[in-house]
PyMOL Python script that loads the backbone (N, CA, C, O; Angstrom):
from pymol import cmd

cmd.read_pdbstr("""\
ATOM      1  N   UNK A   1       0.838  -1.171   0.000  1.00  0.00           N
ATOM      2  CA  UNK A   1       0.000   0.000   0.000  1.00  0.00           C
ATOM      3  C   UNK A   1       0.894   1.250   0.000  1.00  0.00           C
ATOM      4  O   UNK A   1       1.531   1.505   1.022  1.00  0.00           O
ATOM      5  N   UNK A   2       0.987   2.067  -1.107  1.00  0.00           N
ATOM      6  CA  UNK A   2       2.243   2.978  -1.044  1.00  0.00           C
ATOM      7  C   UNK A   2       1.725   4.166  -0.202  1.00  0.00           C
ATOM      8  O   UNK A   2       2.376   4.946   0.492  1.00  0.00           O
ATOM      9  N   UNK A   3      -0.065   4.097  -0.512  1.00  0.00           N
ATOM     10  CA  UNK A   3      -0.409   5.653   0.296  1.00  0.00           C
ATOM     11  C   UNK A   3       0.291   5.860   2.138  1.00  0.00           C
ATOM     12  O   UNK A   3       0.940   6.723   2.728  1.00  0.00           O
ATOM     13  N   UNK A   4      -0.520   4.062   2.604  1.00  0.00           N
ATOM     14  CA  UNK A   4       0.376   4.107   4.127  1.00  0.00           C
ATOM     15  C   UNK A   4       1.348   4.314   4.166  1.00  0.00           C
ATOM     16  O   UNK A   4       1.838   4.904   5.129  1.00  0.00           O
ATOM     17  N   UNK A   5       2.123   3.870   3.016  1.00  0.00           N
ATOM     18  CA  UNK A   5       3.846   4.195   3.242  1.00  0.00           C
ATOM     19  C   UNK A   5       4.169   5.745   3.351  1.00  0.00           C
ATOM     20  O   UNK A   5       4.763   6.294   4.279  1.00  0.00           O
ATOM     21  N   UNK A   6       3.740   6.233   2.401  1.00  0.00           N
ATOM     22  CA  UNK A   6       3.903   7.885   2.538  1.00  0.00           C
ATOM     23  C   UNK A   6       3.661   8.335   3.434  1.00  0.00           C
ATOM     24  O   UNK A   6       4.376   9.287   3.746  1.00  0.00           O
ATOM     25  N   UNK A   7       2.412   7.907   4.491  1.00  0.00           N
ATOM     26  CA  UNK A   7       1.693   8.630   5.296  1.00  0.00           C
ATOM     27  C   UNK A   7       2.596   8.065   6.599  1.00  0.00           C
ATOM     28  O   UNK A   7       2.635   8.851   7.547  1.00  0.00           O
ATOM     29  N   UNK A   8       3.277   6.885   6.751  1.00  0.00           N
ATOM     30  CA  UNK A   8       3.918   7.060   7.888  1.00  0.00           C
ATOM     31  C   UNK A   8       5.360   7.443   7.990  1.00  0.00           C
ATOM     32  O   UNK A   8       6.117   7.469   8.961  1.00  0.00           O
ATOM     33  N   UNK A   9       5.590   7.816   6.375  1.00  0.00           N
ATOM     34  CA  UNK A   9       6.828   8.398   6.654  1.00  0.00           C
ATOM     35  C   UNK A   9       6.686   9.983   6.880  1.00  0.00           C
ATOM     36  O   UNK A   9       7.718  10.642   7.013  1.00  0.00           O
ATOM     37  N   UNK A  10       5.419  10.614   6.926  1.00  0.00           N
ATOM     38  CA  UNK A  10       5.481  12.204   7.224  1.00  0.00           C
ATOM     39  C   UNK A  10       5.043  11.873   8.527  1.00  0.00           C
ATOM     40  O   UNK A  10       5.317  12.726   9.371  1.00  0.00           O
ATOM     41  N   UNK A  11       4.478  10.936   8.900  1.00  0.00           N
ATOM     42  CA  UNK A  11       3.901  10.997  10.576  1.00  0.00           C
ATOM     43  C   UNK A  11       5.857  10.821  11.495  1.00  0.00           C
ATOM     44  O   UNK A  11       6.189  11.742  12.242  1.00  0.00           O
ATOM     45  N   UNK A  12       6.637   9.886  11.324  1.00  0.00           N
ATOM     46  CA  UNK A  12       7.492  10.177  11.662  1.00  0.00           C
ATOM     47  C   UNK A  12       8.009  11.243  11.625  1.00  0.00           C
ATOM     48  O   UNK A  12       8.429  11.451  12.764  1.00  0.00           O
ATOM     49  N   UNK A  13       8.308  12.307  10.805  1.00  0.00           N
ATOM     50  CA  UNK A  13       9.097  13.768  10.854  1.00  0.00           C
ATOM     51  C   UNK A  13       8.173  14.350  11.626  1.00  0.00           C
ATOM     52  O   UNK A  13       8.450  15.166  12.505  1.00  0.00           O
ATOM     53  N   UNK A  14       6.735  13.867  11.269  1.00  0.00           N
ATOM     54  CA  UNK A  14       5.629  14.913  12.342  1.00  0.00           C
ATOM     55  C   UNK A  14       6.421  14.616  14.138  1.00  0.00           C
ATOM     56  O   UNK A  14       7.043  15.357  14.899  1.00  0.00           O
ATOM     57  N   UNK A  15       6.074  13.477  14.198  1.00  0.00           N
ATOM     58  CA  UNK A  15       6.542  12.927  15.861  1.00  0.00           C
ATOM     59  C   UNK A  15       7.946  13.521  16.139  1.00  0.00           C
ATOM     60  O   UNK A  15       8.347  13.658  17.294  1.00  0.00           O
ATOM     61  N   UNK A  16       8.745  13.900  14.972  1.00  0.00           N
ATOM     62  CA  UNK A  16      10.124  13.800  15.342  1.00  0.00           C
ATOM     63  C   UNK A  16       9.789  15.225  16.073  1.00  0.00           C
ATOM     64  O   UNK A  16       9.968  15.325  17.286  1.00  0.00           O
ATOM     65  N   UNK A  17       9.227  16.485  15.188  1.00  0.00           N
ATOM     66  CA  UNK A  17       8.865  18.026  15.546  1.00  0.00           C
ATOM     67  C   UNK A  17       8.098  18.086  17.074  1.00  0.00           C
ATOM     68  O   UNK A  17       8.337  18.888  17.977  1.00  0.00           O
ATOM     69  N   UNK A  18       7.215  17.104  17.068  1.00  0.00           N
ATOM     70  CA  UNK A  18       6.069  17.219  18.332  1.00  0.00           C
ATOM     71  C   UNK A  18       7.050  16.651  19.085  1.00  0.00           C
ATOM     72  O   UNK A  18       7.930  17.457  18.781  1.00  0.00           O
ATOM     73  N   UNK A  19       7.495  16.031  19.696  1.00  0.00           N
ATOM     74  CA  UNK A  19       8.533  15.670  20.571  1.00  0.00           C
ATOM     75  C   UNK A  19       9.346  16.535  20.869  1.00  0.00           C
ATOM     76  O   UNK A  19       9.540  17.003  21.991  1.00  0.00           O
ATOM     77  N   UNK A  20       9.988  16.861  19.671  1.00  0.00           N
ATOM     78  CA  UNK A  20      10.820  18.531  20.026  1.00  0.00           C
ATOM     79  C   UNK A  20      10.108  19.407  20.657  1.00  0.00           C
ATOM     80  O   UNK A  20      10.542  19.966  21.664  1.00  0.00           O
ATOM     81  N   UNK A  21       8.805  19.673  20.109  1.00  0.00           N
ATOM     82  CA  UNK A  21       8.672  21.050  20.776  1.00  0.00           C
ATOM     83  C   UNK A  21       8.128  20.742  22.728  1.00  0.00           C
ATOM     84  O   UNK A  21       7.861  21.551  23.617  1.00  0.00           O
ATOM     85  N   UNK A  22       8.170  18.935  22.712  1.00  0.00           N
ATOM     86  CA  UNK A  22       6.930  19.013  24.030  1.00  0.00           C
ATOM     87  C   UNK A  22       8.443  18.983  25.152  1.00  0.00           C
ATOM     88  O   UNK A  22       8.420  19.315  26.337  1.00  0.00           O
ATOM     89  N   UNK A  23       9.557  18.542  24.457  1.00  0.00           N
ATOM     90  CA  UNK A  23      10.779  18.988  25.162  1.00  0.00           C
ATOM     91  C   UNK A  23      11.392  19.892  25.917  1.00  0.00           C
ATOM     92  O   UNK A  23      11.863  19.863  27.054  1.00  0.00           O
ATOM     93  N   UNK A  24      11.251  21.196  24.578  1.00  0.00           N
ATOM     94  CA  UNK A  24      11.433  21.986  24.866  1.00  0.00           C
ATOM     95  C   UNK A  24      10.771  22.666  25.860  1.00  0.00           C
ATOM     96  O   UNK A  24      11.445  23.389  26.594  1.00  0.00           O
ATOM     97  N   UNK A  25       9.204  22.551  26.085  1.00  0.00           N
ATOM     98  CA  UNK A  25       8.722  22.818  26.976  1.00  0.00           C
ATOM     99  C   UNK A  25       9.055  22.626  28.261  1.00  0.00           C
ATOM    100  O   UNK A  25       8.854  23.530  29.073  1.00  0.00           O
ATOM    101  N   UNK A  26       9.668  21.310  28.678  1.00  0.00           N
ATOM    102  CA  UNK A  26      10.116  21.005  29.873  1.00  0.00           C
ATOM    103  C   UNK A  26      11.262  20.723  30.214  1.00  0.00           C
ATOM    104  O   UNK A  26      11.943  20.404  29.239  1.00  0.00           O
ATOM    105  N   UNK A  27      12.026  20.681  31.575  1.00  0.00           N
ATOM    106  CA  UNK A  27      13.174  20.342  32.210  1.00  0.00           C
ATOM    107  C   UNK A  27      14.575  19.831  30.983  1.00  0.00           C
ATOM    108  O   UNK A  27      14.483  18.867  30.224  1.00  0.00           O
ATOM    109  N   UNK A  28      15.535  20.573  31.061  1.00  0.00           N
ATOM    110  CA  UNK A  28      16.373  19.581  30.382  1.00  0.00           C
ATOM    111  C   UNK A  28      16.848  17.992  30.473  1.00  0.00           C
ATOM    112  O   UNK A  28      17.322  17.192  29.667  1.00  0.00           O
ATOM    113  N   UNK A  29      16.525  17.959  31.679  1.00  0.00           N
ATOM    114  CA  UNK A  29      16.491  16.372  32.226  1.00  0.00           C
ATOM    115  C   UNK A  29      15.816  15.380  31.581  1.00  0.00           C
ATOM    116  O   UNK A  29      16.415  14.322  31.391  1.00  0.00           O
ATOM    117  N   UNK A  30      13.946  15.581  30.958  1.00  0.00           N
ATOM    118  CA  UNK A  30      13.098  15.102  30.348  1.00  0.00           C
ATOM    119  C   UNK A  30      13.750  14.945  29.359  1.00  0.00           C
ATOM    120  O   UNK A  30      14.122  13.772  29.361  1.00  0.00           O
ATOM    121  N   UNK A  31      14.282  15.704  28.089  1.00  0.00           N
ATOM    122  CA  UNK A  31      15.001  15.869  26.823  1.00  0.00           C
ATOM    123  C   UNK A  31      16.055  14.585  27.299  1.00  0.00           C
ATOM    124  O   UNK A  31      15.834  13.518  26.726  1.00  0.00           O
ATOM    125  N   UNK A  32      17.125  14.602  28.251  1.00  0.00           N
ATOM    126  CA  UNK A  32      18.600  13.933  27.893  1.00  0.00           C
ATOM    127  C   UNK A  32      17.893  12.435  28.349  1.00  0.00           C
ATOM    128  O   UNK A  32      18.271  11.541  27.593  1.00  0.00           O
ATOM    129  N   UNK A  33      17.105  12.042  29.243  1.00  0.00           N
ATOM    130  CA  UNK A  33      16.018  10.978  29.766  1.00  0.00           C
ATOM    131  C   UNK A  33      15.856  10.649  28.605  1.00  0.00           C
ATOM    132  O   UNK A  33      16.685   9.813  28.247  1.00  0.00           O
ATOM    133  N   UNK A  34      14.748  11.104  27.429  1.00  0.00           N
ATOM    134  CA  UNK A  34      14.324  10.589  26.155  1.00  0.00           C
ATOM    135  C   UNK A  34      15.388  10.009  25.301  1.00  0.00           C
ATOM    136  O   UNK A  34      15.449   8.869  24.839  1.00  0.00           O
ATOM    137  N   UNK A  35      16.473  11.307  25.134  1.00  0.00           N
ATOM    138  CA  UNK A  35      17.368  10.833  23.961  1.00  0.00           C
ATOM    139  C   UNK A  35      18.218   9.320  24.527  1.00  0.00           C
ATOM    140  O   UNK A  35      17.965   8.321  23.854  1.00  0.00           O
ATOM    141  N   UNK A  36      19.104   9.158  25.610  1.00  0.00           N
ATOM    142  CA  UNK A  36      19.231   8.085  26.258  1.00  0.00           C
ATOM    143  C   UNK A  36      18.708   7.017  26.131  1.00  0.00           C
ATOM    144  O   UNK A  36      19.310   6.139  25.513  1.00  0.00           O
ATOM    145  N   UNK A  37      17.470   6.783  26.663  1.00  0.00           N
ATOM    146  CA  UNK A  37      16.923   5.981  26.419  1.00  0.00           C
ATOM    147  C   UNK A  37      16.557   5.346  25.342  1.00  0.00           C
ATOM    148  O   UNK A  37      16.452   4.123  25.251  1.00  0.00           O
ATOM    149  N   UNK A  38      16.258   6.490  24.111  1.00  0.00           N
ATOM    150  CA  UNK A  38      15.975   5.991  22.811  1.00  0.00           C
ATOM    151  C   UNK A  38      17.260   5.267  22.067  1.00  0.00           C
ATOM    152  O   UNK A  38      17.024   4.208  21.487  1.00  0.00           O
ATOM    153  N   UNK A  39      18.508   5.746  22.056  1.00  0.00           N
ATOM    154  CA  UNK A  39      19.602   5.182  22.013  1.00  0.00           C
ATOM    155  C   UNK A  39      20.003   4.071  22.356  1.00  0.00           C
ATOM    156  O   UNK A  39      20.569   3.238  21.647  1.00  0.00           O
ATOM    157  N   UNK A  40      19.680   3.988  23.671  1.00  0.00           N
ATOM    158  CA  UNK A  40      19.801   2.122  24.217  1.00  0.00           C
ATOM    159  C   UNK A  40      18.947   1.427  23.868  1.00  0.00           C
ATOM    160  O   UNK A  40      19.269   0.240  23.807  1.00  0.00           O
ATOM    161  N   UNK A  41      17.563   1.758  23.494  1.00  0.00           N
ATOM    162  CA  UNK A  41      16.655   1.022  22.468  1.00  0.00           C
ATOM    163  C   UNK A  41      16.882   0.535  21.363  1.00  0.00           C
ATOM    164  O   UNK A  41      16.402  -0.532  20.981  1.00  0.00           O
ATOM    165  N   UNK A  42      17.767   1.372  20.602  1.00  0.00           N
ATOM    166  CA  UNK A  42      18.264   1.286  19.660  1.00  0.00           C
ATOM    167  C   UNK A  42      19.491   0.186  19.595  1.00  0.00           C
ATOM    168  O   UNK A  42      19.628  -0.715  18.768  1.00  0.00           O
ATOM    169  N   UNK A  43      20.181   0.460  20.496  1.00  0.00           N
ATOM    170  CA  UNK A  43      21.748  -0.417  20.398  1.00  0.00           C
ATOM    171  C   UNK A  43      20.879  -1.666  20.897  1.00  0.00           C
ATOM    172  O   UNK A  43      20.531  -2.181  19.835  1.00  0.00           O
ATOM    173  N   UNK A  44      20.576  -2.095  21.478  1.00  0.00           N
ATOM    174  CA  UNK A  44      19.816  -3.224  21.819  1.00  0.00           C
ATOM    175  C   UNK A  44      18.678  -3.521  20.355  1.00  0.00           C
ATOM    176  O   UNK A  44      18.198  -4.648  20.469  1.00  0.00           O
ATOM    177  N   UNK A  45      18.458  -3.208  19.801  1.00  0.00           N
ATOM    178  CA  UNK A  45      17.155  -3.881  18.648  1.00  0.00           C
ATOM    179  C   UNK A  45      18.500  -4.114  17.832  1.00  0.00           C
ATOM    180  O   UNK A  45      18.286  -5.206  17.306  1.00  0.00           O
ATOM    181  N   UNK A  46      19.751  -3.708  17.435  1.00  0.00           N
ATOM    182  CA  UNK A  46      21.311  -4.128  16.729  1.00  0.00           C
ATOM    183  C   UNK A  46      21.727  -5.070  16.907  1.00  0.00           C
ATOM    184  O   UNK A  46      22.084  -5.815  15.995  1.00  0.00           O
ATOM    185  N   UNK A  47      21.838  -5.398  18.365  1.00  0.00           N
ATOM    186  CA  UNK A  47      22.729  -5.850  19.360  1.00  0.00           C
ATOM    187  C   UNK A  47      21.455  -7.643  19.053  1.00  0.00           C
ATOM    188  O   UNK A  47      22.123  -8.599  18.660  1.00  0.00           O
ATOM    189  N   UNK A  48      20.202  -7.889  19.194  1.00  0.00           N
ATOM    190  CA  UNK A  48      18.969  -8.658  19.255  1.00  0.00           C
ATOM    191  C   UNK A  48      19.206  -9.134  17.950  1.00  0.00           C
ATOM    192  O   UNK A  48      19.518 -10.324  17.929  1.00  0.00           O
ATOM    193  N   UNK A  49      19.137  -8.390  16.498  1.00  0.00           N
ATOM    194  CA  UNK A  49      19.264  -8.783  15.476  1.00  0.00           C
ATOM    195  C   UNK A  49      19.806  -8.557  14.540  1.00  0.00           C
ATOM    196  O   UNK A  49      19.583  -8.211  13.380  1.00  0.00           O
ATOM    197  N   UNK A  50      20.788  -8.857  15.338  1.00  0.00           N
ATOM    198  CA  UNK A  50      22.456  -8.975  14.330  1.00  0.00           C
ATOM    199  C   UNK A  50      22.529  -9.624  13.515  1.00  0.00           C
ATOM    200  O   UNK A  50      22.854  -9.153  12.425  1.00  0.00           O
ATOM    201  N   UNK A  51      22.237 -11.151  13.668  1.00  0.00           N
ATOM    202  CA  UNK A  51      21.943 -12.133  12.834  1.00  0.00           C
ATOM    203  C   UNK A  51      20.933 -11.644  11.393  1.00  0.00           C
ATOM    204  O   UNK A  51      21.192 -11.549  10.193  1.00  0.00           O
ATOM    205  N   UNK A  52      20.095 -11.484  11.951  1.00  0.00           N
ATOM    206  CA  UNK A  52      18.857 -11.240  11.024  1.00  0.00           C
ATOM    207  C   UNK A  52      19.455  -9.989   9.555  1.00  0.00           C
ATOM    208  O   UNK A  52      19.540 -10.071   8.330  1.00  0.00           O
ATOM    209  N   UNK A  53      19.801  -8.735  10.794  1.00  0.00           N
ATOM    210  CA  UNK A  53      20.593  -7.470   9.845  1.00  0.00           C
ATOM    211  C   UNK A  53      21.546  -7.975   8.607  1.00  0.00           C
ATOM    212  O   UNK A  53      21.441  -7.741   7.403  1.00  0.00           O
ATOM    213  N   UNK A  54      22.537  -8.772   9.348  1.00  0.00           N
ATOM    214  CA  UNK A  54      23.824  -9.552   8.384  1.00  0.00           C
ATOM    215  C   UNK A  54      23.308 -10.186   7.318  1.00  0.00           C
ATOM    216  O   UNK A  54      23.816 -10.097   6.200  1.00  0.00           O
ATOM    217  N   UNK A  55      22.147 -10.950   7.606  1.00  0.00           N
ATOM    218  CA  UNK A  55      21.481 -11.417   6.681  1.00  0.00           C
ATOM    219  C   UNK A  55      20.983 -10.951   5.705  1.00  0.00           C
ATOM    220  O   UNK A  55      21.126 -11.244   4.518  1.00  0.00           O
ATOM    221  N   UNK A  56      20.259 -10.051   6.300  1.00  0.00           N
ATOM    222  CA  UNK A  56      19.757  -9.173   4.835  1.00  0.00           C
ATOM    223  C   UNK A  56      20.506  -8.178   3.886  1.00  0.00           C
ATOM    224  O   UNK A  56      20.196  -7.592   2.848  1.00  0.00           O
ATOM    225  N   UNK A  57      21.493  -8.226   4.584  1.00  0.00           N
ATOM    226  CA  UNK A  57      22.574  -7.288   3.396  1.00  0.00           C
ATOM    227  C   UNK A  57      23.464  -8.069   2.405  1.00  0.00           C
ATOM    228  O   UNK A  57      23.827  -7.776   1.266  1.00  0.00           O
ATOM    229  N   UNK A  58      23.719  -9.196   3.208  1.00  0.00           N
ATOM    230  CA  UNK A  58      24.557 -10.143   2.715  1.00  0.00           C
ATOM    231  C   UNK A  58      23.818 -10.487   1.566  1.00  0.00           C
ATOM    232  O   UNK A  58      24.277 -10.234   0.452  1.00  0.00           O
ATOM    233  N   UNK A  59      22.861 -10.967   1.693  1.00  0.00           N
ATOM    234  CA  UNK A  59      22.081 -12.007   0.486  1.00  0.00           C
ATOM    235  C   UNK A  59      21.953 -11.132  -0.564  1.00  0.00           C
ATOM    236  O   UNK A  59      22.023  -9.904  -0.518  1.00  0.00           O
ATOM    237  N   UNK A  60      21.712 -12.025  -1.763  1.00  0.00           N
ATOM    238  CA  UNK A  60      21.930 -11.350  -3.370  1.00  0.00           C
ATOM    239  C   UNK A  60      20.183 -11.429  -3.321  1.00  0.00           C
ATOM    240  O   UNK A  60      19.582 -12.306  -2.701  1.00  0.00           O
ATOM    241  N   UNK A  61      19.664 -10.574  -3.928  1.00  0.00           N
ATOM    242  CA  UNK A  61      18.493 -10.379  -4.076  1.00  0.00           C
ATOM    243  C   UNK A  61      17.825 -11.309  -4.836  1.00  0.00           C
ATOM    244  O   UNK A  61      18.449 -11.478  -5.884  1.00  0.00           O
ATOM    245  N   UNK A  62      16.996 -11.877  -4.787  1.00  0.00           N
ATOM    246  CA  UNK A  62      15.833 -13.138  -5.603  1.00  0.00           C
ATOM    247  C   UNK A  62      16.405 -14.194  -5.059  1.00  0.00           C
ATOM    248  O   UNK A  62      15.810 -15.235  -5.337  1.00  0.00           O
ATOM    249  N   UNK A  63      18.016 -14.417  -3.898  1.00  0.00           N
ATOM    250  CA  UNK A  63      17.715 -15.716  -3.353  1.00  0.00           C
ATOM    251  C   UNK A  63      16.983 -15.804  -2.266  1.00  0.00           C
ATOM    252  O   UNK A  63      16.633 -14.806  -1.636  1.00  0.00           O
ATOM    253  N   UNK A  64      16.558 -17.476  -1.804  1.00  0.00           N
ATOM    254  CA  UNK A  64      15.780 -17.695  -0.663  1.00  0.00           C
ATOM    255  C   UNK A  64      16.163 -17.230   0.573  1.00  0.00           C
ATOM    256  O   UNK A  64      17.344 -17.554   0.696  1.00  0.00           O
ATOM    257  N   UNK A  65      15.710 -16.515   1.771  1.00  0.00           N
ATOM    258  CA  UNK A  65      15.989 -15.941   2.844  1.00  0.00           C
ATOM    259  C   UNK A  65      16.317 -17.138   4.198  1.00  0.00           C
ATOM    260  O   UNK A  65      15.412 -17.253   5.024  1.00  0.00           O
ATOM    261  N   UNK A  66      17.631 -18.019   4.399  1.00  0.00           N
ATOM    262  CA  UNK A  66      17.297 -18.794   5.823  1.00  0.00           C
ATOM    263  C   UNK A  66      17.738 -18.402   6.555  1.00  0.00           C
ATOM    264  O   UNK A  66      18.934 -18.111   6.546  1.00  0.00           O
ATOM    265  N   UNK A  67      16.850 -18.201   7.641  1.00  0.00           N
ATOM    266  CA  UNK A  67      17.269 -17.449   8.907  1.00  0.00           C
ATOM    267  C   UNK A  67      18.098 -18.515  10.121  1.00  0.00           C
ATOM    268  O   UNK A  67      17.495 -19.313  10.839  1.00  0.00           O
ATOM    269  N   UNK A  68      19.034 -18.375  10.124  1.00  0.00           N
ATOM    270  CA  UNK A  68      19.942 -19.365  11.038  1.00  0.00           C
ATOM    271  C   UNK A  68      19.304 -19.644  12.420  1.00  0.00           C
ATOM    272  O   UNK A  68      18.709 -18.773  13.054  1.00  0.00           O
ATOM    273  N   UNK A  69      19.456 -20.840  12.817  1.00  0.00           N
ATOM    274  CA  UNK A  69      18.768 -21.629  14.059  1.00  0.00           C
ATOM    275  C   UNK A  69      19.104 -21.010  14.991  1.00  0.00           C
ATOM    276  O   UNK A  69      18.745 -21.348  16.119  1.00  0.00           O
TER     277      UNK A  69
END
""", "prot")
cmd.dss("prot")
cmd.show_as("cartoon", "prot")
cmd.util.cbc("prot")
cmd.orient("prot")
């Protein structure tokens, strides 16, 4: 469905702005709390599927996908 696709790639830049501004509104603490956290979310979903990532770059496109045991 390409329309959803479009539409959640402007809802992300939307969230990215609304987050900014509800930041800015409050404590600098709230802001370095968020970014932190989102970061270790991040290194951890890397860190979870490493396997999986390697995989999908590695492989030549139109072969079969096996995901290791």
């Amino acid at each position: 469905m390409p329309d959803m696709s479009k539409m959640m790639g402007g809802m992300n830049i939307f969230f990215v702005f609304m987050m900014g501004a509800f930041v800015r509104q409050m404590p600098a603490a709230v802001g370095l709390y968020i970014v932190t956290t989102t970061l270790f979310g991040v290194v951890q979903q890397v860190i979870q599927y490493r396997p999986m990532i390697k995989l999908k770059w590695f492989t030549k496109p139109g072969t079969p996908e096996i995901i290791p045991g």
